[in-house]
Each structure stands twice: as C-alpha cells, then as structure tokens.
N, C-alpha and C positions, 0 to 999 in steps of 0.2 A: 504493500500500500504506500503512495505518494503520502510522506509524512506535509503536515503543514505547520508551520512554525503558530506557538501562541500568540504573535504579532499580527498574524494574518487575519489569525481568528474572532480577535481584540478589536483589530481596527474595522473588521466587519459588523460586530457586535454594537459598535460603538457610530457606524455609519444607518446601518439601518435602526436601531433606535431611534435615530434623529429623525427618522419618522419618512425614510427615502422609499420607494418603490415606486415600477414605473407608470402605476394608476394614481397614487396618490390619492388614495382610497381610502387609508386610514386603516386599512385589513390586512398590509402586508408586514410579516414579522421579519423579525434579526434574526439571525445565525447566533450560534452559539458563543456563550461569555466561556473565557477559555482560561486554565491554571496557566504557570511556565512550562515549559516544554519538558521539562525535569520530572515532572507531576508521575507519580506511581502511578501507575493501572493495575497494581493488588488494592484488592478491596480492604479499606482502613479500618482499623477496628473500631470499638464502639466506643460514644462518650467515654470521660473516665467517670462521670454521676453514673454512669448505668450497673447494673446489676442483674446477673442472673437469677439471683435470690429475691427478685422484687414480690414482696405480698401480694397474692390475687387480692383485686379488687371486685366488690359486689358491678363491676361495667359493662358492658358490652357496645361496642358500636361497629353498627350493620353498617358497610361500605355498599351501594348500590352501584357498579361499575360496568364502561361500556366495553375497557379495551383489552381482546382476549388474548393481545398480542404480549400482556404484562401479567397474566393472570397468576400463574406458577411464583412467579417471582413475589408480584405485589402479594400473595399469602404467606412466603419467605418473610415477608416484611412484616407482615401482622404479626406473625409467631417471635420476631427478634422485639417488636415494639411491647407485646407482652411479656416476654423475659426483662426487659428492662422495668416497665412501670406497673404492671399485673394487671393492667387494664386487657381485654380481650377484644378483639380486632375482626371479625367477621364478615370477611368481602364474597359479595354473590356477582358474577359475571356473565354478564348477556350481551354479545355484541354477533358480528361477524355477519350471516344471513338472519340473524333475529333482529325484529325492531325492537330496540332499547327504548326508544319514546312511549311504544305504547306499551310495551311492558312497565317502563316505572312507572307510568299513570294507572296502572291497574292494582298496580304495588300499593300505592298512595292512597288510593279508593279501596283497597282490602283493609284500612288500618294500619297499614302496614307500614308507619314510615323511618325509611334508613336514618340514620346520623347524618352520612354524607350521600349523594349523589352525584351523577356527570349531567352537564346540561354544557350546549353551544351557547354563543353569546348572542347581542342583537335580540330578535325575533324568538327565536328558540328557547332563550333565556324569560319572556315574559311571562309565561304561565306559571313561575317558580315565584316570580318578585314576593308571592307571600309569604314564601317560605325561604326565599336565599338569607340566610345572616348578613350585613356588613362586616365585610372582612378589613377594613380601611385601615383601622385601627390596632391592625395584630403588629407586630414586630417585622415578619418578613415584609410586608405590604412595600416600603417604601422601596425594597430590593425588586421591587415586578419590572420587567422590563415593559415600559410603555403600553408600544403598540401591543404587546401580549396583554393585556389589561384593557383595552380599549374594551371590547367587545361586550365586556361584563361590567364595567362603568355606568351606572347608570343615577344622575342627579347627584355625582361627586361621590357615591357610594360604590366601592369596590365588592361586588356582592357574590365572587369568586375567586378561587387562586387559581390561574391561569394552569394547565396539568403539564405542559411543556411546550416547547415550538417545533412545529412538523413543517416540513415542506416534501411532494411530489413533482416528478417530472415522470421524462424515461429511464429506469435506472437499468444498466445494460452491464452484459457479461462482457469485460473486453479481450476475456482470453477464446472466445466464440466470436469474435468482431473480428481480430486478428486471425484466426482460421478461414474466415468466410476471404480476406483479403481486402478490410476496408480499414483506409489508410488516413482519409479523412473523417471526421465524424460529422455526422448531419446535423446541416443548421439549418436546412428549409425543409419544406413538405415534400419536394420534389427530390432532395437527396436523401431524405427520408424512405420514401419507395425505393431508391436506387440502392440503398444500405440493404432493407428488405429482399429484396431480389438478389442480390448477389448473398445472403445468407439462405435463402431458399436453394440457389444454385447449389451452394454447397454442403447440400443434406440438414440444415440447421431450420428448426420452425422459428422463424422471426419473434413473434408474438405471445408471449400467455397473457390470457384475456380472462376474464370469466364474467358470470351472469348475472353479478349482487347486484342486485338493484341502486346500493350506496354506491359503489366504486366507479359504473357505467351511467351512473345517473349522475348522485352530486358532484363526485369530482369531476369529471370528464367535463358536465353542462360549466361549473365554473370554470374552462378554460375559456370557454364563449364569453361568461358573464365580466372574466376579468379583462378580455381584451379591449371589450368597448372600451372607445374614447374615455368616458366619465362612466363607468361600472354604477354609484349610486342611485347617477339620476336614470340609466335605464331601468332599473331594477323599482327605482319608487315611478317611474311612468309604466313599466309594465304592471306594475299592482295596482295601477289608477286606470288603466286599461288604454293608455296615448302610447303605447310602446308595444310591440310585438314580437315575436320570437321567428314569425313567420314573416319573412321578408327582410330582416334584418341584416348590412352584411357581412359582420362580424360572422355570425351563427352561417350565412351561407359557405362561409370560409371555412367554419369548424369542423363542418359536416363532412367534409373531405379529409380530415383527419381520422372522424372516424370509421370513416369508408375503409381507410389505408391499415389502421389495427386490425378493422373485422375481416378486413380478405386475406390479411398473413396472419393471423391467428391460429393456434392447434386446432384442428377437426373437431374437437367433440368441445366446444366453446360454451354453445347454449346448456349445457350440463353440469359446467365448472362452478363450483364453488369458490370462492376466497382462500381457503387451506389449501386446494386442489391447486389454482392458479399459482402461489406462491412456490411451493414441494416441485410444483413441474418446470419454474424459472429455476430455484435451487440445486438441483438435481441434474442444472447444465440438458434439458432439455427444450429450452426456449432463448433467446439468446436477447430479447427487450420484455420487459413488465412495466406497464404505465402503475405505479403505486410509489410509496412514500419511507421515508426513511423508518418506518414502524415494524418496517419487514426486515429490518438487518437482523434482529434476533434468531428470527425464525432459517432465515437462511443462512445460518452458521449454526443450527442444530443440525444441518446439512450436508451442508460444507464450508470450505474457506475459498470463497470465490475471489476474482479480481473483478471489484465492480467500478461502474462511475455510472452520474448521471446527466443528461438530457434534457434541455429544455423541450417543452412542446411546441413545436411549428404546427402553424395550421395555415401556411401559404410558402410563399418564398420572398417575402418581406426581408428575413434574417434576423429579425428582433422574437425571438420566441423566451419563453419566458418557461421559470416553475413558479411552482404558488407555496407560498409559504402563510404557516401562522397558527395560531393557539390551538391546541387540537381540541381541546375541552376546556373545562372547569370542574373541578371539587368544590362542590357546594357542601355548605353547611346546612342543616335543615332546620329551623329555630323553632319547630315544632314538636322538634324531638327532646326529649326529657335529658337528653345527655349531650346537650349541643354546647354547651363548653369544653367536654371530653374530648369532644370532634376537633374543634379548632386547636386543644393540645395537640393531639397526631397528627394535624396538617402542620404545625409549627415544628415538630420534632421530625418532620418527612422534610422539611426543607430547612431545619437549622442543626441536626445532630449527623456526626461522622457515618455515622451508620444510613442514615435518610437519604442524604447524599451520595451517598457510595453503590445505593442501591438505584437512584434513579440514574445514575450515569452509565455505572458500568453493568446494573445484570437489567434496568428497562430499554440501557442506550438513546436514550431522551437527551436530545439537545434542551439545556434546562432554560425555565422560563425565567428564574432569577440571574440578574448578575453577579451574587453571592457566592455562585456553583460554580466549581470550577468544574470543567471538560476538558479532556483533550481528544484529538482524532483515535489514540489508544482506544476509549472511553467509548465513546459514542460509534464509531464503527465506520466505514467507507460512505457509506448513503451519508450518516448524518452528516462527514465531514464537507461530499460533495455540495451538502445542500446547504452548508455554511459559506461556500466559497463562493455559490450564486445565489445569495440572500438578495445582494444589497441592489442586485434585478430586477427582484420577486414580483409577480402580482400576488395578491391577495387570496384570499378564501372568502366570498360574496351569499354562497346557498344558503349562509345563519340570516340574513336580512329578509329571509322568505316566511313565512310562519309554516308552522310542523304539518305536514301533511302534504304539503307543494312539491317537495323534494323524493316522498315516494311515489307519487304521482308520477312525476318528470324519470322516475327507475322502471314504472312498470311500464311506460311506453317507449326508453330505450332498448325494455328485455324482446316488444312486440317488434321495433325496428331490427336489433340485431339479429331475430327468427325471421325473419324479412316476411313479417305479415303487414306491416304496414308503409309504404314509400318517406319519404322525408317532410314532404308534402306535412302528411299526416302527421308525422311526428313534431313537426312543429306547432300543428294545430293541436297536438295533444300538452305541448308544455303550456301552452298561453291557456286551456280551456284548466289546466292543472291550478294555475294561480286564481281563476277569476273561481272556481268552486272553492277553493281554499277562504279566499281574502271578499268574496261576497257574503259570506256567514257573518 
C-alpha cells in the first residue's frame, strides 16, 4: 500500500473542514484527522481508570444499530466497555437488505425504546427531534468536525454525534487493472467502458453490482443529485414539484453510467445481495465495486488486496467526483430511563484509548472527531484513498428527502436494472417517488 504521510492527511482534514467541496453544498465531508506517521497500529491498551474488576451495574443500554459492517467488533466493544464500568452494552443490528427505518419505528411503537439509535441527518433526522438529546454540551462536541455535524444541527443544537466520515466512488482491484493491461486509469465515462472492455477481454468481470435497493438506489441516484449545479435548490424544487428528474440533464448524463455498470456486471446481478457483491469483488472475482470505504473490513477477512479508488464519471467532462460525509449519527434517546448512561458510552467510545483504538483500527472508520488520530495503517487502503480525494468531494444529498423517497427511488432502480421498465419510466418513477412521499 502507497503509504501517505500525516501531513497529507492533516492538510486535507484541515482543507475540507473549511467547509471546500465542489457543490458547496454544505454535505461534503473531510478526510480523515491523522496521528504522526510514527502512530502504532497495535491496538492500545485501555484507560489506566479502567478495570477488569469493575462492579456490574443494575444498567443496561440497548444500542439500536444500522451498520453490519461493525457488528462483530462494535459487541467486542460493548463487552470491553463492560469490563471496564459494569454497565452492560446491548447492540441489536439491522442493516444490509433490511430497512432499518422501518424497523426502528416498529421498535419504538413496540415500547421498545433503545438508549441509543442510528438516524441520517437533515430530513431523516426529523421524526426523532422528540427524542434526539442535545448532545452540544458533552465534552467531545466541540472536537466534531464541522461539516460532519452539519446535518444533525438543528437550531444550534447538536442532536447527534456524527458515527464517522465515509466517502464512495469506484474502488478497484489494481492488481486485476494491471493484468487486464490498463495503464491509464479512467477519468471519463468513455475511458471508463474502455477500462471495462479491455478487462472483459481479458477473462476479468469488470463489475460487482448487486440489487439493494440502498446501494443502486440512494447512492448511485446521489451521484445525479450531487452533480447539479446547486444540488439544494434542485432537491427543494423537486419537492415543490418546479424541478424534475425527468428531463433533467445532469440525470440524462447519469443514466449512462449506469447503463455502463449494468452491462459489465457479473451475470446473476438481479440476485446479489450486499454480502454477495462484496465476497465476489474480495475474492478477486470482479475487478471495480461502486461502494464505500465500509467495505475495507470485510475485504480483508478475504484477502489483502491492492486497492484504490475512482471517482465516478458520468460523461467525459473529466471532473468526476466521490461523495463523501457522515455516514450516521448515534443518537441519544431522552426517553429512555438510562439516557445519561448512553451519553457516558458515546463519551468513553470517543475519549478513552480503548474507544479509539477500536473505531480506527478493528471498525476502520475515518473518524468524525479531530481528537482521533488515524493513520493509513488504521483505517485501511479505501479509507486512505478516500482521504486523498476528500477535498473534491461532492456531498451525500438522499438525507434532504424525507424517509420513504429513497426506497421508492431502490424499488424502481431494482425494476430498471430487470429491464422491466425503460429510463423513460424510471424517471417518472423517482419524481412520482417524492411527490407520494412529501404530499402526505
């Protein structure tokens, strides 16, 4: 792996804070806040206050969590936070092809309410305002990196702690890049097919794709939503109904993108699941995955690949971009009888050696605080690629939709990618997606 000095990392952290990306959107995150280059990658031991011997406490607090990509580790974490203070840590995970939304809303409506929860910012985040706590006030708070905070700000109240910074592009196998013979990497749509076919040529499937409704719907549709001009004002004219998705020609341009994934994609596509897509790029069976640096875990229970990433082109402009920014929020739930407890563990998840040690180096989380130190060690090829093209980024746009738009805009990508319905159509399904949604 191309090491990257903590300077690089530092001055990136330190440029896109300042609030840079090339929408100017308000949505696009920093790259990660980085140690010195010296920084061990063994995992540190724990506080010296801590204790194996800590008294169980009469506590319990239920983690309600969306991301299954931390799941193994973040209960590593519960079990170490309980040896330490005797409080007892209880995370339930639901992510991947399940809808988390309507699952925790059922959770909530059973009685049922977690300590903590994951909720998006913006939009997504409104149906919690009765229940988020004001986190303003905690100690880490004033360490959030801005724009990672944005999205959960609301009326000067920080009503989440941002859970890390993510950003997606192409992230590609380049020891499969080099076999196929391609010497340049593609910066437009057009050298993009030309990469694909010359990996085709040479026995390699370009593509793992799969059918989540999340990955082919919200990411994918916010490469459209980021590239407009002014990303805001489309997005509040398409929800006022003066802006449309059909005709637009950002979105005419996207659409060519994703014509270019689904026709080099492995054969059995509409079948893939998220675990599947991933195991079949890992396993050096696909040689590009449009996904996000969330996967470096999972592709090193694999193997030890040689990765990099890919901006997305969706013409041959040459400005192709990834999207970077807050992947969630840990919300506090202030209706839960032990919501003090909660904000201990999120304090002690981002101020204790152990907290630290674990989002870095066993979730690989570019972290949201500049407190954290990372290095490329730490956080793994993807995170580090996606640090270097931060200060690029567009943004993440699909939280300014309210909840139900976005699976809408998945179940008519999954009809386009079966090719039951033309483009035509598929546009008229996102635009008819928002006005059911945001006419209630």
């Amino acid at each position: 792996m191309k090491r990257i000095s903590a300077g690089i990392l530092i001055a990136s952290l330190l440029t896109v804070a300042a609030g840079c990306g090339n929408n100017n959107d308000g949505n696009a995150a920093p790259a990660s806040s980085a140690a010195s280059s010296g920084s061990s990658s063994s995992a540190p031991a724990s506080t010296a206050a801590a204790s194996s011997d800590a008294p169980k406490k009469d506590v319990t607090i239920k983690v309600f969590q969306f991301k299954v990509e931390i799941a193994d580790a973040l209960n590593k974490m519960a079990e170490a936070y309980e040896k330490e203070t005797g409080v007892k840590v209880d995370v339930e995970t639901h992510g991947g092809g399940e809808d988390y939304n309507a699952l925790l809303k059922a959770e909530i409506a059973s009685g049922s309410e977690p300590e903590i929860f994951n909720s998006e910012g913006y939009a997504a985040l409104e149906p919690y305002y009765d229940r988020a706590t004001d986190l303003s006030g905690e100690g880490w708070a004033k360490d959030v990196i801005n724009s990672a905070a944005a999205p959960a700000r609301v009326d000067g109240k920080l009503l989440g702690m941002p859970m890390n910074i993510e950003g997606y592009g192409i992230i590609y196998n380049k020891d499969l890049f080099a076999k196929a013979g391609i010497a340049e990497l593609p910066k437009t749509l057009t050298e993009l097919e030309a990469a694909a076919k010359k990996l085709q040529e040479a026995g390699i499937t370009p593509f793992s794709t799969t059918n989540e409704w999340w990955s082919i719907g919200q990411h994918t549709i916010n490469v459209g939503l980021s590239e407009q001009p002014d990303p805001v004002k489309f997005i509040e004219d398409n929800k006022a109904g003066t802006a449309s998705f059909k005709g637009n020609e950002v979105f005419g341009k996207w659409i060519n993108y994703v014509d270019l994934v689904f026709k080099y994609a492995q054969k059995d596509k509409l079948t893939t699941d998220y675990a599947t897509q991933v195991a079949t790029f890992a396993s050096g069976k696909a040689a590009m995955i449009q996904q996000g640096n969330w996967i470096q875990g999972d592709v090193d229970k694999v193997a030890k690949l040689n990765l990099g990433v890919l901006p997305i082109p969706i013409d041959d402009g040459g400005k192709a971009h990834i999207y970077t920014g807050p992947a969630n929020f840990w919300i506090v739930n202030s209706k839960s009888k032990n919501a003090e407890e909660a904000k201990k563990f999120l304090d002690w998840m981002v101020t204790s050696e152990t907290g630290k040690s674990y989002i870095t180096k066993e979730f690989k989380f570019i972290p949201a605080l500049a407190t954290i130190p990372a290095t490329p060690e730490d956080i793994g090829q993807i995170g580090a690629a996606v640090s270097e093209l931060a200060k690029d980024a567009g943004g993440w746009n699909w939280g300014r939709y309210p909840d139900g738009v976005i699976q809408g805009w998945g179940a008519a990508m999954q009809e386009y990618q079966g090719g039951s319905i033309d483009k035509d159509k598929l546009f008229e399904k996102f635009d008819q997606a928002v006005k059911d949604i945001v006419s209630k």
